[in-house]
C-alpha positions in Angstrom: -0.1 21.4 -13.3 0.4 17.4 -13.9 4.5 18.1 -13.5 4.5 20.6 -10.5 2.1 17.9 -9.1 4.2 15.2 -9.6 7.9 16.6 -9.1 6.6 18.6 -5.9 5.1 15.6 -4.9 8.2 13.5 -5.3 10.7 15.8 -3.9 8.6 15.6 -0.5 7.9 12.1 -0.4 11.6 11.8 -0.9 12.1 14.1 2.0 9.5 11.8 4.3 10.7 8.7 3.4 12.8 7.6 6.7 14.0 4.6 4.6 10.5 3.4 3.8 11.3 1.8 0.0 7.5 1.8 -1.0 7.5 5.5 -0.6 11.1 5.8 -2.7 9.0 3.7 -5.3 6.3 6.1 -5.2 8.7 9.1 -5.5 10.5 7.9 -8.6 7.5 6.9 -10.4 5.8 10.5 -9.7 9.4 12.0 -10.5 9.3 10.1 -13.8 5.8 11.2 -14.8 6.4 14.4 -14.1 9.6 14.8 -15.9 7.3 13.5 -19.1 4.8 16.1 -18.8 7.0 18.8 -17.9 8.9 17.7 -21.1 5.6 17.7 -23.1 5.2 21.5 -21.7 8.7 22.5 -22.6 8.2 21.5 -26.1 4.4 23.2 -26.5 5.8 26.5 -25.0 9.1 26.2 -27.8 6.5 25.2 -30.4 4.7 28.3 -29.9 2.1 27.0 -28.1 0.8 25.1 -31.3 -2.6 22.5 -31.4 -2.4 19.6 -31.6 -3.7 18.0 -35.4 -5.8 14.9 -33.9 -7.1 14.2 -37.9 -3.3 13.3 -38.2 -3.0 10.5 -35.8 -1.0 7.7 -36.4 -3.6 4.2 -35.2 -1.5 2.4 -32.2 1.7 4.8 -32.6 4.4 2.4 -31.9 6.3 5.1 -29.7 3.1 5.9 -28.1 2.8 2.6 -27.4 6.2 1.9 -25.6 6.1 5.4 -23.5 2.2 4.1 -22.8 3.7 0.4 -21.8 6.4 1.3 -19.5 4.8 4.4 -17.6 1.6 2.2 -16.8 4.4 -0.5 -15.4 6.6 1.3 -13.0 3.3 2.0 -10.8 3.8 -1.9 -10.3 6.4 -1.7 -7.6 4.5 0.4 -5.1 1.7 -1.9 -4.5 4.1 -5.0 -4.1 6.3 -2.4 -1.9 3.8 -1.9 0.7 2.2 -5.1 0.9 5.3 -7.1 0.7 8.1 -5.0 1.7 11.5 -5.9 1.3 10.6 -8.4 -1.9 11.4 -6.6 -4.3 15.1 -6.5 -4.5 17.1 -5.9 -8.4 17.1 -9.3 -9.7 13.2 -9.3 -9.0 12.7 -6.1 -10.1 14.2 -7.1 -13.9 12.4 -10.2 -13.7 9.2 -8.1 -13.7 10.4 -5.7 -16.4 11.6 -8.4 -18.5 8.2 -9.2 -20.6 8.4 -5.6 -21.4 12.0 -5.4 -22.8 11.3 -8.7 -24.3 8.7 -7.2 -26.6 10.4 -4.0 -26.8 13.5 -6.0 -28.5 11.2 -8.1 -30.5 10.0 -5.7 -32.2 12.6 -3.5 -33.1 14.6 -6.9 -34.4 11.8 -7.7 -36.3 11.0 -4.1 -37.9 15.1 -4.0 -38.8 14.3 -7.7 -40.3 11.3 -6.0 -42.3 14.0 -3.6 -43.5 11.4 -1.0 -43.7 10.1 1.6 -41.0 7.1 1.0 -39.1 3.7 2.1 -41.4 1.8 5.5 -40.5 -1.8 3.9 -40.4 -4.2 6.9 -39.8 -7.5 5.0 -39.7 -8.9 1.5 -38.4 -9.8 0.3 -41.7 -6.1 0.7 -42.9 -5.1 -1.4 -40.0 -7.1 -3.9 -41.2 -6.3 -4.1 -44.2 -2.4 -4.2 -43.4 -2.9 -6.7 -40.3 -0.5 -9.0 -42.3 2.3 -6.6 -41.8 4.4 -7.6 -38.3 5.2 -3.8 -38.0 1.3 -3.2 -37.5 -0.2 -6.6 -35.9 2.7 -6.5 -33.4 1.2 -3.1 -32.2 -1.6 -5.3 -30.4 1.1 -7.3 -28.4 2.0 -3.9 -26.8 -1.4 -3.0 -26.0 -1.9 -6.6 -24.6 1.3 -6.6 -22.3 -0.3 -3.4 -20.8 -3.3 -5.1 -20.3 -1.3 -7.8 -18.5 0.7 -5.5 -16.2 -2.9 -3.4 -15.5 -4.1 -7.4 -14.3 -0.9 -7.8 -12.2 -1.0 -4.7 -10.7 -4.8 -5.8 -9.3 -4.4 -9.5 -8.8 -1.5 -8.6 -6.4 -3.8 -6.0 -4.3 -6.5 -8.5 -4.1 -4.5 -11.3 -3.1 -2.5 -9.9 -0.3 -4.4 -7.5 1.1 -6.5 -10.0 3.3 -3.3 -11.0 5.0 -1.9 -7.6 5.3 -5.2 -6.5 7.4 -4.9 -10.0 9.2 -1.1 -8.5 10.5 -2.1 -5.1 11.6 -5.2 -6.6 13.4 -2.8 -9.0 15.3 0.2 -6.4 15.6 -1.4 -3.1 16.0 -4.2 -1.4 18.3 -5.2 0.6 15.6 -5.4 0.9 11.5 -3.8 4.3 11.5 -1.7 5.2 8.9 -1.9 1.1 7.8 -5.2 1.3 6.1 -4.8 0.1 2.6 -8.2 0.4 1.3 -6.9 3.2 -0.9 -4.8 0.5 -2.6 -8.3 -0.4 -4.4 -9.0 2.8 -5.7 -4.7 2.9 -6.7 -5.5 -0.2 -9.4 -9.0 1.6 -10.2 -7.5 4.8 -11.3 -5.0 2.8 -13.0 -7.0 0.6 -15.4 -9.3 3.9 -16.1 -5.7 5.5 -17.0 -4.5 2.7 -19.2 -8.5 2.6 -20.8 -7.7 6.0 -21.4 -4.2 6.0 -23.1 -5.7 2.9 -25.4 -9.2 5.4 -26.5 -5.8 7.9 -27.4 -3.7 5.5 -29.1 -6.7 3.6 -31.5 -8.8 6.6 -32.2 -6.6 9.7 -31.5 -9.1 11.3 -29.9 -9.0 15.0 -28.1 -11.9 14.2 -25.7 -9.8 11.0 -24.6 -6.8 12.9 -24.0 -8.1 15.3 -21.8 -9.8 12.4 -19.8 -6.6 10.9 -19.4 -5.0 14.2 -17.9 -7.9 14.5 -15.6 -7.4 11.1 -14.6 -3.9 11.4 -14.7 -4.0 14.3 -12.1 -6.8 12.4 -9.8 -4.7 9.5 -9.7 -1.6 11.1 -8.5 -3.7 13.4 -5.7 -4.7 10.4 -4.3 -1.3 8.2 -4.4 0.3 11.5 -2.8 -1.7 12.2 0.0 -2.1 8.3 1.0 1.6 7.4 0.6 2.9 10.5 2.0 0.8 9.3 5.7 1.4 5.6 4.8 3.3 3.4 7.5 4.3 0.3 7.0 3.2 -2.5 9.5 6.3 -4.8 8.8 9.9 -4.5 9.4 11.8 -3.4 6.3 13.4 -6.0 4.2 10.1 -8.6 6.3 9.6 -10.1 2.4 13.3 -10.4 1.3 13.1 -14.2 0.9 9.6 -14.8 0.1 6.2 -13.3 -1.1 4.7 -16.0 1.5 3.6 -14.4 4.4 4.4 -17.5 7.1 8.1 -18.1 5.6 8.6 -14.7 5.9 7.2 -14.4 9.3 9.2 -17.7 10.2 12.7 -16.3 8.9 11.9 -13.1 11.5 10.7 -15.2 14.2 14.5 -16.9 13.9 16.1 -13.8 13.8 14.5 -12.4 17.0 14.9 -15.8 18.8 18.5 -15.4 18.1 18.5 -11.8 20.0 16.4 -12.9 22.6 18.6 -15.7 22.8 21.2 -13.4 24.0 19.1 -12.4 27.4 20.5 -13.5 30.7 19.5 -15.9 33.2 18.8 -12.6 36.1 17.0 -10.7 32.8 14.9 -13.9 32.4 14.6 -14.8 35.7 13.5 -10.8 36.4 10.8 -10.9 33.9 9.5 -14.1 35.4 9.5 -16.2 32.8 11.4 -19.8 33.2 13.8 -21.1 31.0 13.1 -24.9 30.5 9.5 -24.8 30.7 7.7 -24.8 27.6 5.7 -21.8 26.1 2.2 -23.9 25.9 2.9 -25.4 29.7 3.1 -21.6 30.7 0.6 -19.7 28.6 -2.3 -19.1 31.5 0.6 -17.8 33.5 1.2 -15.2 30.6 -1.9 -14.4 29.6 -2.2 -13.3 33.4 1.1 -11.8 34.0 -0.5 -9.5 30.4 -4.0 -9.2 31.7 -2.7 -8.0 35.1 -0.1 -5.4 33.2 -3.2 -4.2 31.0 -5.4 -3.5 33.7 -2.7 -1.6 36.2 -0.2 0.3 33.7 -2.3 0.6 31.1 -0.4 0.9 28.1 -3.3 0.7 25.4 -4.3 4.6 26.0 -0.7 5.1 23.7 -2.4 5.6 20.1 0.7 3.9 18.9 0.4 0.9 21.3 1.7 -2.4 19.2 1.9 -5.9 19.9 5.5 -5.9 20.2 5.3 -3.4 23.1 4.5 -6.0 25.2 8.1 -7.0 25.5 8.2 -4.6 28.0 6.8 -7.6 30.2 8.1 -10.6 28.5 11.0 -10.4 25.6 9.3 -13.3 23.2 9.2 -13.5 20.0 6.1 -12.2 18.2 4.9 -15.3 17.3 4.4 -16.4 21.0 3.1 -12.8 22.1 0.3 -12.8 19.8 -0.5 -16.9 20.7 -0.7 -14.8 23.8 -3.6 -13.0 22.7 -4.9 -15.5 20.5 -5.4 -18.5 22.3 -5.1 -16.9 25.8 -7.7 -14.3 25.7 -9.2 -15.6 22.5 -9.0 -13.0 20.5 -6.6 -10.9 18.0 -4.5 -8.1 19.9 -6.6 -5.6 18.2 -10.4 -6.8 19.5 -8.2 -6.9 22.8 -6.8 -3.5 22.8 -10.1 -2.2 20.9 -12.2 -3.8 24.2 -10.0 -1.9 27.1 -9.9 1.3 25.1 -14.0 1.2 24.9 -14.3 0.3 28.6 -11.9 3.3 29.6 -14.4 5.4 27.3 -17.3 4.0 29.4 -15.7 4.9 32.2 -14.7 8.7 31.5 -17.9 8.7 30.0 -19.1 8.4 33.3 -17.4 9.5 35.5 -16.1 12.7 33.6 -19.6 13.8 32.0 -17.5 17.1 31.9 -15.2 15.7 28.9 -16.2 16.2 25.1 -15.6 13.2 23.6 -13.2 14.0 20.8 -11.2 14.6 24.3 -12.2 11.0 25.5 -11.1 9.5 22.1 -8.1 10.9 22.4 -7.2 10.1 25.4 -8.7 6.4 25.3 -5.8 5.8 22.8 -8.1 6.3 19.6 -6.8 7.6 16.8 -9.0 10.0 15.7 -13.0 11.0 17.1 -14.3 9.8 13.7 -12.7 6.2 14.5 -14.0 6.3 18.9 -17.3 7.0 17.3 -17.2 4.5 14.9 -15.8 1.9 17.0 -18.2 2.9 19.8 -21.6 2.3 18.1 -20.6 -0.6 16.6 -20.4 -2.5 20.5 -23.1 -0.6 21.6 -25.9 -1.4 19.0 -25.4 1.9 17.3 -25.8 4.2 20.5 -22.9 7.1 20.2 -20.6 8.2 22.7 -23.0 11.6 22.8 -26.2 9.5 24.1 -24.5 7.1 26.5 -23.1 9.7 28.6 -26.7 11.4 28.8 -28.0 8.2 29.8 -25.9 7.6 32.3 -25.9 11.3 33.8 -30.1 11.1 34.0 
């Protein structure tokens, strides 16, 4: 089940990509798991099918140990892929593996230096009494570098994910397909996983093992249906120089001034925007020449209405568009878009008692009903879509 899972599951993602690396990083860990378990299956049906002797369990298997290390660290990349895309290029990507072969490579130098093979402990006692031994103390290293990556894997989430909501709010009309709250629930399943494989590898125990599969097979439901729907809000490659959002954002802002750059005089001059005057010096002007655009063409009923659809009106950067939004009309270019989408509900709400309102939502720009209701109640003190049209039909 856990190999069909996660080889079908790869092989589509694959297929779905369109060039988005966090979803090829998704793909080739799934891939990777699955060609483990489906390994594991081989071998039981060859074996005969045979049981497994837990009583027989070597404490903190060193192989265990190492296959337990590096499948809990290739889940690493995705996370950093979505949030930061375009970060992680090879050099990085060894740099974050490194610790791991490091450890790897110390211990098999100092196991050759033992010149012995690595002690079958089978309970806890005998791994304290042989503690001294570097071929059984080192065993904790692993366990702690898995620990580590488990941390890493949650600090990163936590840390950028304020920022990442912060960019879709002030690019984007709506969270769909950007929501990330999954992410959460990614490093949860995770550090239950890794708990998991450490119960197996210190006690040997059945019940564990079975947890871990369960877990094993939640975890990779989840991933599969969120990253197969995922989009991501930045350009690919937005990250290449730098995890720092502003830097990053800076180095694009150059790029597009340099296309923009390219625009002539009768394109400027057609768009009405000046070519000497400063952006601050004409920012009412734009905020109206938007405002006016809004209001008469609409373009917010598109679900997939971003801020850099604007350029439709004025080719800036995106920088000065959403200064647009933010000091102009005082608010982020979602809360914008957000308010004209609820008055046109108001309005068809009214004037088209006739409509259901999934109908409404839909055509209001909303992504779903679920999100129009949501969204509704929340500016009108908690009175649905459902009750303000019957109050204004009576």
């Amino acid at each position: 089940m856990l190999s069909i899972l996660c080889i079908g599951g790869s092989i589509i993602i694959f297929l779905r990509a369109d060039g988005i690396r966090s979803k090829k990083w998704l793909a080739m860990s799934m891939l990777l798991w699955g060609t483990v378990y489906l390994y594991r299956t081989v071998q039981d049906i060859t074996d005969g099918l045979h049981v497994v002797n837990f009583t027989r369990h070597i404490v903190l298997d060193p192989t265990f140990l190492l296959i337990g290390n590096f499948f809990i660290m290739i889940l690493l990349p995705y996370p950093i892929e979505v949030l930061r895309p375009g970060w992680l290029n090879l050099k990085r990507t060894m740099l974050i593996f490194a610790p791991y072969l490091a450890i790897v490579a110390i211990y098999f130098v100092g196991s050759a230096i033992c010149g012995r093979p690595p002690a079958s402990i089978r309970t806890i006692d005998e791994f304290t009494a042989n503690i001294t031994d570097f071929t059984i103390w080192y065993r904790i290293v692993f366990l702690i570098s898995t620990l580590i990556y488990l941390t890493v894997i949650m600090v990163f989430i936590l840390r950028y994910e304020k920022s990442y909501k912060d960019w879709c709010q002030n690019n984007f009309g709506t969270m769909k397909n950007f929501e990330i709250t999954w992410l959460i629930s990614y490093a949860a399943f995770i550090a239950l996983i890794g708990t998991a494989y450490a119960w197996i590898a210190v006690t040997g125990s059945m019940t564990a093992s079975i947890i871990h599969k369960i877990l094993v097979l939640g975890f990779f439901c989840i991933a599969l249906y969120n990253g197969l729907f995922h989009s991501n809000p930045y350009s690919e490659g937005f990250f290449k120089f730098t995890l720092d959002e502003k830097k990053a954002r800076d180095e694009a802002f150059a790029e597009e001034e340099t296309i923009l750059s390219t625009l002539t005089s009768v394109e400027k001059i057609s768009q009405k925007l000046p070519d000497n005057d400063s952006f601050s010096c004409r920012l009412a002007e734009y905020k109206h020449l938007v405002e006016e655009w809004l209001i008469t063409e609409k373009p917010f009923l598109r679900s997939d209405f971003k801020l850099i659809d604007v350029r439709e009106l004025l080719p800036l950067n995106r920088s000065y568009l959403s200064r647009i939004f933010n000091e102009g009309f005082g608010d982020s270019f979602s809360n914008v878009i957000k308010h004209l989408r609820i008055e046109e509900a108001e309005r068809l709400l009214t004037e088209r008692p006739d409509l259901p309102v999934n109908k409404i939502a839909e055509m209001t720009g909303f992504s779903n009903a679920s999100v129009f209701h949501r969204t509704f109640c929340a500016t009108h003190s908690g009175i649905t879509p459902n009750s303000f049209k019957k109050k204004m039909s009576s």
